[in-house]
C-alpha positions in Angstrom: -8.2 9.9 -9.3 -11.0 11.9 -8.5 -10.6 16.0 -7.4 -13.1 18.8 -7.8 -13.1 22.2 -7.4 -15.0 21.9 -4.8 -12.9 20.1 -3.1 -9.5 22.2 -3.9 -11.6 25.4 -2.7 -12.0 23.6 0.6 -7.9 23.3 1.1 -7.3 26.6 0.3 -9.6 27.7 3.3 -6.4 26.3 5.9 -4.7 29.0 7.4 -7.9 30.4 8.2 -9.4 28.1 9.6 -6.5 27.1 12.0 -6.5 30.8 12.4 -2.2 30.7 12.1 -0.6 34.0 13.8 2.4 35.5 12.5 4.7 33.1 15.1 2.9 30.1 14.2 4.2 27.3 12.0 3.8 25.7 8.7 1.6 28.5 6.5 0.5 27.1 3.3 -1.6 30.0 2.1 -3.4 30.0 -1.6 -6.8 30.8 -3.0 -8.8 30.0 -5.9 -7.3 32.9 -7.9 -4.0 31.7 -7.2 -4.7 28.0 -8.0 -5.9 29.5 -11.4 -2.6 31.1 -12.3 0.0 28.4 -11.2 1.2 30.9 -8.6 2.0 30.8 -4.8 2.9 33.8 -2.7 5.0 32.4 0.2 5.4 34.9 3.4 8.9 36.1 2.1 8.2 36.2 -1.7 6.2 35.1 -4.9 7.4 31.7 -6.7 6.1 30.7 -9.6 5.4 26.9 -9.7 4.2 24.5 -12.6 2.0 21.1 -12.1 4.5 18.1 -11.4 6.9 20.7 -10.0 9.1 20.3 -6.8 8.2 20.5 -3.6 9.4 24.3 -2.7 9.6 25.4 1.1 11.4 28.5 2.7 11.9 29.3 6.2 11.0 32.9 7.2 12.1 35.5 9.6 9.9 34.3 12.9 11.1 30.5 11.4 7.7 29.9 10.3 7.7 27.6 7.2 5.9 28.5 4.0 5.8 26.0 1.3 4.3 25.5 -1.9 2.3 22.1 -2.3 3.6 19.3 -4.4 0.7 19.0 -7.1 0.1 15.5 -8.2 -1.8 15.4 -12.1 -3.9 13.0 -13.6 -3.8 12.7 -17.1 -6.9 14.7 -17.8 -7.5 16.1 -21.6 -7.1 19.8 -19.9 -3.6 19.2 -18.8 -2.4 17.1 -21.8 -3.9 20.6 -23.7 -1.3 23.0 -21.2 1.3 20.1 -22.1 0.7 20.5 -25.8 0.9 24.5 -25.6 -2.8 25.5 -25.6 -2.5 28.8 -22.7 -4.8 30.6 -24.2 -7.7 30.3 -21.5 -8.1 31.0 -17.3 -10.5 28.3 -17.7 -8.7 25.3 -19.1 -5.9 26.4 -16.2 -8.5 26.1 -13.7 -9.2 22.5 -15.2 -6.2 21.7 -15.2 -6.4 22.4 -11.4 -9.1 20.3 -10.4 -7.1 17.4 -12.1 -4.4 18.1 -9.2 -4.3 16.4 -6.0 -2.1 18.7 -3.3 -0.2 17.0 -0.8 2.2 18.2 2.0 5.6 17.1 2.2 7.6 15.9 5.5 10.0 18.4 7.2 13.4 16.6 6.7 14.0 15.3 10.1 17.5 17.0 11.8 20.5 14.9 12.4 20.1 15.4 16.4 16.6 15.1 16.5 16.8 11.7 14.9 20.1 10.8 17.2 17.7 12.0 20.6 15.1 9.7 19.1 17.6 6.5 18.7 19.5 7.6 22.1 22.6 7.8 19.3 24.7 9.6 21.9 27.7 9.8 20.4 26.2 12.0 17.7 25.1 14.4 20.4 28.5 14.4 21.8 31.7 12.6 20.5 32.1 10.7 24.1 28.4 10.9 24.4 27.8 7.1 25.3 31.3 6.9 27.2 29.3 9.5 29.7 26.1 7.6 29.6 27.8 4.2 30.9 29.2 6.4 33.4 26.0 7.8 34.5 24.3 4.7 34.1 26.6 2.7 36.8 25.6 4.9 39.5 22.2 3.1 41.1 21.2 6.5 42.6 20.6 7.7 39.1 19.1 4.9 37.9 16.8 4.8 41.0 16.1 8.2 42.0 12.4 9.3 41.1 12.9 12.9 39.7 9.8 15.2 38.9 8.4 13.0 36.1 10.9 10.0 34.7 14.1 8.8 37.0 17.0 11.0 37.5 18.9 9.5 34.9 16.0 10.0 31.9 16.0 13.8 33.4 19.7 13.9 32.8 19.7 12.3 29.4 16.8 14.4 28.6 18.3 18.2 29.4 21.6 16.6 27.7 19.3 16.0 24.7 17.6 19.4 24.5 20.6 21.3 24.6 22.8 18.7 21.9 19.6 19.5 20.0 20.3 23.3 20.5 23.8 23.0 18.5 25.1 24.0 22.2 28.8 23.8 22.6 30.2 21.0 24.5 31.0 22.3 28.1 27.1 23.4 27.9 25.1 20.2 26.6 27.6 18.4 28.9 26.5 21.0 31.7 23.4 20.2 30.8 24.0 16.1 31.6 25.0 16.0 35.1 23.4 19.7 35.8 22.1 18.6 39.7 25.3 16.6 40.0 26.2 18.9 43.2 22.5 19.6 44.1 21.0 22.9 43.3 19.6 26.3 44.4 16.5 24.2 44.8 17.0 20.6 44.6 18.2 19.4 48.0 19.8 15.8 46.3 22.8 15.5 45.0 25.4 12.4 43.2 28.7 14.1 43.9 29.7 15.8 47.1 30.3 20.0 46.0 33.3 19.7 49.1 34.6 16.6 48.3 38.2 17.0 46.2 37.8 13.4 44.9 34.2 13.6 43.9 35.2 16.6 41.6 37.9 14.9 40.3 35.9 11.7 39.6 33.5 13.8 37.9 35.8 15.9 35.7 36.9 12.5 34.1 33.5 11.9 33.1 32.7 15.2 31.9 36.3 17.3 31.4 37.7 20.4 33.5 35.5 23.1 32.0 32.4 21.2 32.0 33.1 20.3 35.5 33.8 23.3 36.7 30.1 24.8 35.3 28.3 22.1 36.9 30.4 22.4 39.9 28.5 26.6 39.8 25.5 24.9 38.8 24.8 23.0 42.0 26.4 25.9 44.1 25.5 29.0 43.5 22.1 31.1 44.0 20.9 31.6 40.5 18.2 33.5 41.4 20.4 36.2 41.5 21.5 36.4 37.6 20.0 38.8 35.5 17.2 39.1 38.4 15.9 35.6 37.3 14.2 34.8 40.2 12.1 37.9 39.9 10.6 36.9 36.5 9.7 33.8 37.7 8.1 35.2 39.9 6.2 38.0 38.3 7.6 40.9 39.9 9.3 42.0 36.6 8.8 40.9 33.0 12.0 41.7 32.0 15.6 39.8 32.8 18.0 42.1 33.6 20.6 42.8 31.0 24.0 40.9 31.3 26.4 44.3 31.7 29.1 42.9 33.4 30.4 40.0 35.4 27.7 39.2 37.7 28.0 39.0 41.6 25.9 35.9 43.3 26.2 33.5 46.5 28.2 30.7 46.2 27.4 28.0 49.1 30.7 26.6 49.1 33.2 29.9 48.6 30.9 33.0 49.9 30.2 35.4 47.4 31.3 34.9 43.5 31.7 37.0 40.8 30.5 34.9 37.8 31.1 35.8 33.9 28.9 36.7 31.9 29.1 34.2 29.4 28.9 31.1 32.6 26.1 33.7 33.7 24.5 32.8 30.6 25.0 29.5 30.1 23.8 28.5 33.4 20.7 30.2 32.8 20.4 28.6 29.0 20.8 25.1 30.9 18.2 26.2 33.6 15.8 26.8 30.8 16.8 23.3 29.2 16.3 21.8 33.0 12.7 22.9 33.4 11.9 22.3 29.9 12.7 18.6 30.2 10.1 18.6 33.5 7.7 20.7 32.5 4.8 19.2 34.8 2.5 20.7 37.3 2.8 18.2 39.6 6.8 17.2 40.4 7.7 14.4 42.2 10.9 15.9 43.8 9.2 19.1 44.3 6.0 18.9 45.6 6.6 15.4 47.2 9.8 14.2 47.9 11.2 17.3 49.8 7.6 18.3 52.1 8.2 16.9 55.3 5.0 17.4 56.5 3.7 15.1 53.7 2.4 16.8 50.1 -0.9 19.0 49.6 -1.1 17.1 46.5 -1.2 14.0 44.9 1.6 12.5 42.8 1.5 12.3 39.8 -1.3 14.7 39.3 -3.4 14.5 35.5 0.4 15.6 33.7 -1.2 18.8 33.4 1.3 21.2 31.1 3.2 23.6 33.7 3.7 27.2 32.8 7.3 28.3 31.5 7.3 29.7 28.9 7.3 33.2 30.0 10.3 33.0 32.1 11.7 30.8 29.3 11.6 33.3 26.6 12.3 36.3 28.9 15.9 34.9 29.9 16.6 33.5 26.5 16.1 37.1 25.1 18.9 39.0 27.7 21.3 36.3 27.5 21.6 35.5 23.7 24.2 37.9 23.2 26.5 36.1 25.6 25.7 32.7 23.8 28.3 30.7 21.5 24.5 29.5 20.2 21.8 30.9 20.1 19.0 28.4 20.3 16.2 28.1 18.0 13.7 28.3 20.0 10.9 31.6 20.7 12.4 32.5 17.3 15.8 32.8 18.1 15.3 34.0 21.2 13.7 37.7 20.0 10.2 36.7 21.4 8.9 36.9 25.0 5.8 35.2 26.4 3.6 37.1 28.9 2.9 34.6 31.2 -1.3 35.9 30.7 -0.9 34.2 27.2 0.9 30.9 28.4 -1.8 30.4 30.7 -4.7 31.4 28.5 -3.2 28.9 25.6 -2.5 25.9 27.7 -5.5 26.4 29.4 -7.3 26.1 26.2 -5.6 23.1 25.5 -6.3 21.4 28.5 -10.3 22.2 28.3 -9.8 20.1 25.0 -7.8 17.2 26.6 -10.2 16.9 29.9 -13.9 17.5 28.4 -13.5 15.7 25.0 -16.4 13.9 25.0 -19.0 17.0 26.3 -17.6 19.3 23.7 -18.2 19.3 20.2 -15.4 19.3 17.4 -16.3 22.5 16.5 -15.5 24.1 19.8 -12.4 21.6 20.3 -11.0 23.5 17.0 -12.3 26.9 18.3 -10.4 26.5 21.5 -7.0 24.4 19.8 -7.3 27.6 17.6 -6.8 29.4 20.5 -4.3 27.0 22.2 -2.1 28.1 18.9 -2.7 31.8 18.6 -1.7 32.2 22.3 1.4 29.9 22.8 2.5 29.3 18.9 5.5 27.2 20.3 4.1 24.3 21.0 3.1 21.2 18.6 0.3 19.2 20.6 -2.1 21.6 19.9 -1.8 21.1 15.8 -1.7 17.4 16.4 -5.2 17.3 18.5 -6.6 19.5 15.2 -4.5 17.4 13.0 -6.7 14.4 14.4 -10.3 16.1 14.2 -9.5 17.3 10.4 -8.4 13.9 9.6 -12.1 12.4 11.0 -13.8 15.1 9.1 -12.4 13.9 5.5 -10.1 17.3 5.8 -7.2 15.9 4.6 -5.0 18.4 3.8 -6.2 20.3 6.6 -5.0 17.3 8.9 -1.5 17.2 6.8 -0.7 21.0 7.3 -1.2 20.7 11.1 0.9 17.8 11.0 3.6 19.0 9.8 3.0 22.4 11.7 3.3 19.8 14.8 6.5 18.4 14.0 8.1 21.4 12.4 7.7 22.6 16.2 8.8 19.7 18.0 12.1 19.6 16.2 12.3 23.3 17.1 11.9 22.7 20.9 13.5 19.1 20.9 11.1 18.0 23.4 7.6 17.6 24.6 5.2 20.4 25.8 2.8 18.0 27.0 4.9 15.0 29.3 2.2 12.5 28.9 3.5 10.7 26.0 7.8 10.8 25.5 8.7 13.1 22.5 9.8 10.7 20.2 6.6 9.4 20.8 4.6 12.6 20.0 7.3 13.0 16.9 6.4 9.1 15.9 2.9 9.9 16.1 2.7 13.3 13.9 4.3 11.2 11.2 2.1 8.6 11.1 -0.8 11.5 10.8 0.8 13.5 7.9 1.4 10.0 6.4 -2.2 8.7 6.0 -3.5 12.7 5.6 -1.2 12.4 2.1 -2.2 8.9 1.2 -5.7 9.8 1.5 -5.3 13.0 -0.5 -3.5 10.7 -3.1 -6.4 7.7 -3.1 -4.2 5.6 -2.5 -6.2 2.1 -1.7 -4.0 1.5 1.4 -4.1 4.3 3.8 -0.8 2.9 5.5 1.8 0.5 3.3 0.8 -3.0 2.4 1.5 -5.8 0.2 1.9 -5.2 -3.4 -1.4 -6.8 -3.9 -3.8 -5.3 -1.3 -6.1 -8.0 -1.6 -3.3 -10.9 -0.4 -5.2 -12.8 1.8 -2.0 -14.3 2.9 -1.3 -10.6 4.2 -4.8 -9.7 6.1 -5.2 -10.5 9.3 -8.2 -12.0 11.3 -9.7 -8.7 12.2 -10.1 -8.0 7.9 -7.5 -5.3 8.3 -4.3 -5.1 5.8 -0.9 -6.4 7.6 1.3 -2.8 7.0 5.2 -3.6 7.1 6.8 -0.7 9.3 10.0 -1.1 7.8 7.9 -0.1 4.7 6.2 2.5 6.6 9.2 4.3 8.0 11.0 4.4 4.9 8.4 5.9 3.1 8.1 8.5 5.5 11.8 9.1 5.2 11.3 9.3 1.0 8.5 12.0 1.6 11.0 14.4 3.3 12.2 17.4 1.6 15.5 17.7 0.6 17.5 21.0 1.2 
């Protein structure tokens, strides 16, 4: 294998040139100095850690994750001399380094991330495909076009998000059938909110308490809790603090006097609901429920909405009154102005729209941006991932990789809705795959045959056939074990 210092000193220059903020993901931080005395300062602490070493990763306070690279050695004559005992010089350390090749290992892959990938419901939820079949026998939900997907992939979705949350059951399940009744805003509903039988129809689907949350759900005003519909709406940054049971408009009974912990998890399912959408143009929105016909056209260019700043602001007053807090905006301890949202996604989206007119060095001057302004999100890292891979930056490429999917299994879905998330998940993989095999040498930059050269296994176009099963479980062998 073939390293040089050069090339080493190049790796090292990572976090600053993808310019990672203290909220941002994925830090692998080093410098020549550091290579020379086998040591890595992490965010949280020093570790000490020897050539052919394990792969050692900690997650810090703002969930960033710091990791030392896994060193792969050649059998140079420097390193058999450190083998042998001879220590007794910087220089035949920092030999011994240029005989390393550094490569970044997979984040292991959460249970109900990989169950929301494989629609394995009855990971998510111990009746979890009993409820889909249920859901999935009712045409209108198969058929209904929501803001982005059908009603029934919105459901599913904002079911997903929340199981992925480690929610508690009469929330994630909430979460599945949340627009059941209608809504504050949505004018459609499955069940009738009046009807005795259509509650009880739904509570065997669902259970009482569940029931009896969605039933609120679709028939209160939420914009009422904890002054939500003010931050949406800019008129305060804050939430109001949850003191007490909290008094909103029920359509159905008159005024309510809701608890705080429903309070809450209404709101936490709200977040989840919007999440799921997350598009600037909605179908149901800005379509389906203008009489006078829309201003714009559906579907629009899947343009990124902005949340977050609502997201994290209501996440932040209601943890207290959570079972769970989720993971995301760091545990809920970080709010978003919305000034930053916008400036981040509208950095991203100058990327996305005027590709070909800019050059990669101002794509990764304003992805840089994208990241240091909204440090939640994981499309940003794979666009850089992509650029770095193209300009033979391999571990560069590898880092934002896994910075990418370190954040999509943080917010269990997409940020950008023009590809599914198990698509953007699938895709990151495949990036931080081929970064690694091309830090390694290795003569196939995806799996092949045992003998590359096979003609019985290239195709017609000269290219190498790569068995996926082969691929996948690769992938899966390079994830770190905790």
């Amino acid at each position: 294998m073939k390293t040089t210092i050069a090339f080493l000193s190049t790796m090292m220059l990572v976090g600053a040139t993808t310019a990672f903020n203290s909220t941002s993901t994925s830090t692998i931080n080093s410098n020549s100095n550091s290579i020379s005395n086998n040591n890595n300062n992490t965010r949280n602490s020093q570790t000490r850690f020897e050539a052919n070493s394990a792969i050692i990763c900690g997650l810090s306070e703002d969930r960033a994750v710091s990791c030392a690279p896994r060193m792969l050695t050649t059998t140079s004559s420097s390193m058999n001399d450190n083998q042998n005992g001879d220590n007794d010089s910087s220089s035949t350390q920092t030999e011994s380094a240029a005989a390393m090749i550094t490569t970044v290992p997979f984040p292991q892959m959460p249970a109900k991330i990989h169950a929301l990938i494989h629609k394995d419901w009855n990971v998510l939820d111990p009746h979890g495909e009993q409820m889909m079949q249920s859901l999935k026998g009712i045409d209108a939900a198969i058929e209904f076009a929501h803001s982005r997907s059908t009603f029934y992939e919105h459901l599913q979705g904002t079911f997903g998000i929340l199981a992925a949350w480690d929610q508690p059951e009469v929330v994630r399940r909430t979460g599945l059938v949340h627009t059941a009744y209608s809504g504050d805003l949505f004018q459609f509903y499955l069940f009738d909110a009046t009807s005795d039988s259509d509650r009880s129809d739904l509570r065997a689907i669902l259970g009482e308490p569940a029931e009896a949350l969605t039933h609120l759900f679709g028939t209160v005003n939420r914009g009422g809790l904890c002054d939500f519909a003010s931050v949406v709406n800019q008129t305060q940054i804050h939430a109001k603090r949850i003191t007490g049971p909290q008094t909103v408009h029920h359509r159905v009974y008159g005024e309510w006097a809701m608890s705080e912990t429903d309070a809450a998890n209404i709101l936490l399912v709200t977040i989840a609901d919007y999440l799921d959408q997350m598009v600037e143009t909605n179908g149901w929105r800005d379509h389906h429920q203008i009489e006078e016909g829309a201003t714009v056209l559906y579907p629009g260019d899947g343009k990124p909405a902005v949340g977050f700043y609502w997201f994290s602001a209501v996440c932040h007053t209601v943890k207290e009154w959570l079972q769970v807090v989720p993971p995301i905006f760091n545990d809920c301890t970080t709010i978003m102005s919305i000034e930053d949202e916008t400036k981040g996604r509208d950095a991203y989206w100058n990327v996305v729209q005027h590709e070909k007119s800019l050059s990669e060095d101002e794509q990764v001057v304003l992805l840089t941006d994208a990241i240091k302004y909204n440090p939640f999100v994981a499309e940003p890292h794979i666009m850089l991932s992509q650029i770095f891979y193209r300009q033979d930056h391999y571990y560069q490429a590898a880092v934002e990789a896994r910075a990418a999917l370190e954040k999509l299994y943080v917010l269990a879905s997409a940020w950008d809705k023009r590809r599914a998330f198990e698509y953007w998940v699938g895709f990151s993989r495949i990036l931080l795959l081929k970064a690694n095999r091309k830090l390694e040498e290795n003569p196939c930059i995806l799996p092949c045959s045992a003998d590359a050269n096979d003609p019985l296994y290239i195709n017609y176009q000269g290219l190498k056939l790569t068995p996926l099963r082969d691929m996948v479980q690769e992938m899966k062998d390079r994830e770190e074990q905790y």
